[in-house]
Legacy VTK file of the C-alpha trace (Angstrom):
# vtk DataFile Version 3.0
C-alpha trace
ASCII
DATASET POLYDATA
POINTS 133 float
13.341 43.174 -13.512
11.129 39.996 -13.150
11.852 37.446 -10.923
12.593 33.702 -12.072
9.253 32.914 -11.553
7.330 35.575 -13.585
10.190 34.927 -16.249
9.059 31.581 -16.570
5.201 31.896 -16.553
6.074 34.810 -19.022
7.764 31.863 -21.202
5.099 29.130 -20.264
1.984 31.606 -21.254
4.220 32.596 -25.073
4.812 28.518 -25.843
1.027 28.427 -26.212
-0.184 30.909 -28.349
-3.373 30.788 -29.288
-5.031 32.621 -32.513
-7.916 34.621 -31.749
-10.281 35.743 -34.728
-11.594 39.949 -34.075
-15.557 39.668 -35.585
-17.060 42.675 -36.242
-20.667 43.346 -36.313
-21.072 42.474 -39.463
-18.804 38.877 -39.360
-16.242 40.365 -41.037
-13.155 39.635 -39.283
-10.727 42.454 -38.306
-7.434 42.951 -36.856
-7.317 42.567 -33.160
-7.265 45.829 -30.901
-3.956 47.550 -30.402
-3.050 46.710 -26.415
-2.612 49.962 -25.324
-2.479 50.559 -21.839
-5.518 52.507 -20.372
-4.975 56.150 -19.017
-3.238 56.086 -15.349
-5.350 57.851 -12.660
-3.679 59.318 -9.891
-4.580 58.463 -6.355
-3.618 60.842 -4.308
-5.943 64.289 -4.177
-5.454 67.448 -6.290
-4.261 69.144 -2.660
-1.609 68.208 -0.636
0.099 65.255 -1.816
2.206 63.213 1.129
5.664 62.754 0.283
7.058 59.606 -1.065
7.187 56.644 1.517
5.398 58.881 4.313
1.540 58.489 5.447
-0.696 61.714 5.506
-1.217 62.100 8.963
-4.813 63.768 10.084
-5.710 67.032 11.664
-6.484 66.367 15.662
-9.572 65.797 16.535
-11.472 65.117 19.898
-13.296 62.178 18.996
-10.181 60.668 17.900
-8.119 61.164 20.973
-10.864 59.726 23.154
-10.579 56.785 21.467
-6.863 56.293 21.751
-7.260 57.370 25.526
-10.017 54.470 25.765
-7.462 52.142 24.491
-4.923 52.523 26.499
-7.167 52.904 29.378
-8.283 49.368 28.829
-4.736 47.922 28.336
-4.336 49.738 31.678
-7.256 47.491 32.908
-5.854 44.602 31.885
-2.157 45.222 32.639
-2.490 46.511 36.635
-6.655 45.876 37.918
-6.900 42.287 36.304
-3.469 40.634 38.092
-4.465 42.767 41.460
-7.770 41.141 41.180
-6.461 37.303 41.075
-3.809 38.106 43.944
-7.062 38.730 46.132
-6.023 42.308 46.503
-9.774 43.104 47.806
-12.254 44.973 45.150
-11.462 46.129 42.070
-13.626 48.471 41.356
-12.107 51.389 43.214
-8.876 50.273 41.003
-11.283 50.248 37.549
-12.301 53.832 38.710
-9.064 55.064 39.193
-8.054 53.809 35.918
-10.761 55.046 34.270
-9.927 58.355 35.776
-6.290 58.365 34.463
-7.797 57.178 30.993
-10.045 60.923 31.039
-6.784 62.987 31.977
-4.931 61.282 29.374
-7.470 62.957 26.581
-6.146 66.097 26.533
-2.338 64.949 26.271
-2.886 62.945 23.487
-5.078 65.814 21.498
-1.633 67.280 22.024
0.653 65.100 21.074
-1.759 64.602 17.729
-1.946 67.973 17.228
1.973 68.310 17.572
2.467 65.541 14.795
-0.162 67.441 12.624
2.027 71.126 12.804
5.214 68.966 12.242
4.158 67.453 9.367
2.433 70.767 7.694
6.108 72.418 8.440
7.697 69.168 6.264
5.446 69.965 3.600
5.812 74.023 3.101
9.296 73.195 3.306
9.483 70.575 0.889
6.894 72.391 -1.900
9.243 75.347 -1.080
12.373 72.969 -2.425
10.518 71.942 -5.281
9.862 75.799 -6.688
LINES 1 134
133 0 1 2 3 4 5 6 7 8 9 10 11 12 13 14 15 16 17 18 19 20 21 22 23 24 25 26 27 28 29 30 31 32 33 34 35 36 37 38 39 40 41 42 43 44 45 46 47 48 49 50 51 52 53 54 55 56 57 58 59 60 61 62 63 64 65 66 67 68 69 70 71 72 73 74 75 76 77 78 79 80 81 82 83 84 85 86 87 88 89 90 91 92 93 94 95 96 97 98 99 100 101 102 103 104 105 106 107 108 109 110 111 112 113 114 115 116 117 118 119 120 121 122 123 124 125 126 127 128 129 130 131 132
């Protein structure tokens, strides 16, 4: 249902009609077009389709778990080596090291944990096109 305001710019736009005249090539005027609506085109691929109201999650991939590692390595950086740093806790650098050395461990745990959202959502989805035979 529309709300109040597309119910009255619906009524504004009608109070105003305007004739238009349909010229053909020749000058001879015509009826207007029919307004039918143009052929829908689905979005989503001919494979698998995500179910309603849920994202299509990726397969892992290396190159995307270093990146999620890098960015929670830097909010490491700037959650425990920056504050250390202005108390005058001495150099940082062996604390940007470490950090950076926690950041390269946590690669392989989050190829996992991608990896164990990918397998859970390929179980929803021979389960659900199992339902739907």
């Amino acid at each position: 249902m529309a709300t109040k305001k597309q119910q009255r710019r619906r009524v504004k736009s009608k109070r105003h009609e305007y004739e238009y005249a349909y010229v053909d090539e020749d000058g001879n005027e015509v009826e207007p077009p029919s307004a039918t609506p143009a052929p829908r085109k689905d979005k989503a691929p001919a494979g698998k389709a995500a179910p309603r109201g849920r994202r299509v999650v990726k397969p892992p991939s290396w190159p995307r778990a270093v990146k999620w590692a890098a960015g929670y390595t830097g909010i490491l950086i700037l959650l425990l080596v920056i504050p250390q740093a202005k108390k005058g806790g001495g150099s940082i650098v062996p604390a940007v090291l470490s950090t950076i050395a926690l950041g390269a461990l946590i690669v392989p745990a989050i190829y996992w944990m991608h990896r164990l959202q990918f397998r859970t959502y390929e179980k929803m989805l021979a389960k659900q096109s199992s339902k739907s035979r």
